[in-house]
C-alpha positions as CSV (number, residue, x, y, z in Angstrom):
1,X,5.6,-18.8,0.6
2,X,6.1,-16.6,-2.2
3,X,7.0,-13.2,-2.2
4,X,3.5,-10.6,-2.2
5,X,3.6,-8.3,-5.3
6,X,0.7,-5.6,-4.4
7,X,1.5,-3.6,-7.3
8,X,0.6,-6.3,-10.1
9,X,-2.3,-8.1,-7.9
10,X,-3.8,-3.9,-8.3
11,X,-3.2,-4.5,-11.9
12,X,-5.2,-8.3,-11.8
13,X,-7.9,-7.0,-9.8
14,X,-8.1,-4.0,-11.9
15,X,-8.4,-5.9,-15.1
16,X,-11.1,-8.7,-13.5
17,X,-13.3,-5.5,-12.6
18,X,-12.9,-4.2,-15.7
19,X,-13.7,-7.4,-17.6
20,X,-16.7,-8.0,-15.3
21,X,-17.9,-4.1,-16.5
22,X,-18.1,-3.1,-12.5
23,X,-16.8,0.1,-11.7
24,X,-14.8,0.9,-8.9
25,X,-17.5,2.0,-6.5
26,X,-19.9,-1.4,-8.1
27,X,-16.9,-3.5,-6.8
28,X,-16.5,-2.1,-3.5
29,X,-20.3,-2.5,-2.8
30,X,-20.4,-5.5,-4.1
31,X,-17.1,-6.9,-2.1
32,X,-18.3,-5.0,1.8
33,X,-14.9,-2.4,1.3
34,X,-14.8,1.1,0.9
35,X,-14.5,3.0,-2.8
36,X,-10.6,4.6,-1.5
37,X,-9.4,1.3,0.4
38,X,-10.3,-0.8,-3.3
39,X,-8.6,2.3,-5.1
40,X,-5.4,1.6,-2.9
41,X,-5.9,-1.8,-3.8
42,X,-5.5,-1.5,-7.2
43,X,-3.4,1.3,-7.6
44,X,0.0,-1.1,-5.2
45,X,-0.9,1.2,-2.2
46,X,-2.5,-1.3,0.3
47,X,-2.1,-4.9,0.6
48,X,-5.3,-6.3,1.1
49,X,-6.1,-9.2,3.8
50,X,-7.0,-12.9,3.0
51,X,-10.4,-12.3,3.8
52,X,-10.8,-9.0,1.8
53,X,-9.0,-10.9,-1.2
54,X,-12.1,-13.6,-0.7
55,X,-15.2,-10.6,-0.4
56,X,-13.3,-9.5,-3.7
57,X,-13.4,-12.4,-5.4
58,X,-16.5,-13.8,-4.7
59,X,-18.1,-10.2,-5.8
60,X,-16.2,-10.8,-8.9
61,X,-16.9,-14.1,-9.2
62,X,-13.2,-15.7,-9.5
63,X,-12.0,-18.1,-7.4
64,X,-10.4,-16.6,-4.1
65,X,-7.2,-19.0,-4.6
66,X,-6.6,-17.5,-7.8
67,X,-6.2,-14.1,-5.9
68,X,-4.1,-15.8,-3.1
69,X,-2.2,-16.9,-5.9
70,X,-1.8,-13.1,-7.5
71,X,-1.3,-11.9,-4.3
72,X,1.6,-14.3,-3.5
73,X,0.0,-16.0,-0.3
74,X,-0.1,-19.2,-2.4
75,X,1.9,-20.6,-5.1
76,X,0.5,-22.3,-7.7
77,X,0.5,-26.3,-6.7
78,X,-1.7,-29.0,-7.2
79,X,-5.0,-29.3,-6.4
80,X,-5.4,-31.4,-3.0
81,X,-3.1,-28.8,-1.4
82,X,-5.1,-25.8,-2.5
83,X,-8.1,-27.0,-1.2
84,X,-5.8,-26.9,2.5
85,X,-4.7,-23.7,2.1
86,X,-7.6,-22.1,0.9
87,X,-9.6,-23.5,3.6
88,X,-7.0,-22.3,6.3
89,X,-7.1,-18.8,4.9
90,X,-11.2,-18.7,4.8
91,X,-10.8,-19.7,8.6
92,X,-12.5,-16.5,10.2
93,X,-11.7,-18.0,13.7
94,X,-8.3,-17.6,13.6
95,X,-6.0,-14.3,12.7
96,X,-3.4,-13.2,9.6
97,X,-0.4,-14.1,11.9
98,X,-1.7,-17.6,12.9
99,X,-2.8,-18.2,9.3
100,X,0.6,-17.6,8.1
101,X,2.4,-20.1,10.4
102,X,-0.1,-22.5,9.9
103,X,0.5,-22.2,5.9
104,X,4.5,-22.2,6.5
105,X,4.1,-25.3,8.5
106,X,2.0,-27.1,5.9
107,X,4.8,-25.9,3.3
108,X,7.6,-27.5,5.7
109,X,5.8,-30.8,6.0
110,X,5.2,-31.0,2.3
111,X,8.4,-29.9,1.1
112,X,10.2,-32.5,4.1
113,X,7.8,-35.1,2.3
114,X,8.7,-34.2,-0.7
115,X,12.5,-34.4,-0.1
116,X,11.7,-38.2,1.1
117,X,10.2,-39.5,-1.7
118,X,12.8,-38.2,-4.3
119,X,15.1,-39.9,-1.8
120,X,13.7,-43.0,-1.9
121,X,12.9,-42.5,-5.7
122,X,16.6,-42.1,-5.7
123,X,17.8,-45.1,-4.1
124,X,15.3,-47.1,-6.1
125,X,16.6,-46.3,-9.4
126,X,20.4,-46.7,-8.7
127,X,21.4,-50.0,-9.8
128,X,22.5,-51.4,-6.3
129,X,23.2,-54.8,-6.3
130,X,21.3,-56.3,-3.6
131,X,22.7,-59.2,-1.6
132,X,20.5,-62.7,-2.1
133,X,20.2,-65.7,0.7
134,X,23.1,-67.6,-0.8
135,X,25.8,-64.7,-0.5
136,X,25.6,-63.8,-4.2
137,X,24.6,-60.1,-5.4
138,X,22.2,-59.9,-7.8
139,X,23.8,-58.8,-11.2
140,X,26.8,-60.6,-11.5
141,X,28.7,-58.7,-9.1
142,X,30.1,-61.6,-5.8
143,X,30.3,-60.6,-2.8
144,X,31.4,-62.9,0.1
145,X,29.3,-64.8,2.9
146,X,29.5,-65.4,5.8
147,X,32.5,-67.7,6.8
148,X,34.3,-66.9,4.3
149,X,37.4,-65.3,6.1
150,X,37.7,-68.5,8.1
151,X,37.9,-70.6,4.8
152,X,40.0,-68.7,3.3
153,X,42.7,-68.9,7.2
154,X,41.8,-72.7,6.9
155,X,43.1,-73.4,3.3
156,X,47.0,-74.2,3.7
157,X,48.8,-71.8,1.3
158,X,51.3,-72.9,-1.5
């Protein structure tokens, strides 16, 4: 997971609030927290929870993932694996701690996943000559089948 930067996700929220024309205390009304608790928000002094980035974003009307995202509880990835993330950090029946292993597992498996495929990938695309059902490699390149050793003992030499 990538690192959490509470100083510049202040300055994002900041800025959304300020684009949206709230003020401070309009945002905290509007997102369930507390005027000081969204102050420390924005000024790098708390770090907020998942579920207090989401009452944030949907009283700003922003997508909670791109908050995740500022916040660095997601990275930026493609879209079928937000969708898993986001919905295991809207989860309100389990906690911050469980939430976190649960995204670090999903990160392992994709990234173990991941690792496969550009193995495989890799394989693919060297030019391996693959052996064919008469002993011959495809591309030129001989290679011998089977028997040949006892030819080769059975062949009187000059």
């Amino acid at each position: 997971m990538a690192s959490l930067n509470v100083g510049s996700l202040g300055e994002y929220i900041r800025e959304q609030r300020r684009n949206a024309q709230y003020s401070l205390r309009q945002l905290a009304d509007a997102a369930g927290v507390s005027n000081p608790y969204l102050s420390q928000i924005e000024r790098g002094l708390r770090r907020p929870s998942a579920e207090i980035l989401q009452q944030i974003a949907k009283a700003l009307r922003i997508s909670a993932e791109t908050l995740y995202v500022q916040a660095g509880i997601l990275e930026e990835r493609p879209e079928g694996a937000r969708e898993v993330q986001t919905a295991i950090l809207a989860d309100a029946a389990i906690n911050e701690r469980q939430k976190r292993v649960l995204l670090e597992i999903y990160e392992a498996f994709r990234k173990e996943n991941a690792g496969a495929e550009a193995a495989a990938e890799a394989v693919a695309a060297a030019d391996v000559p693959v052996p064919s059902a008469n002993g011959r490699a495809s591309g030129g390149s001989s290679i011998s089948g089977p028997g040949s050793e006892r030819r080769a003992a059975a062949e009187p030499s000059a």
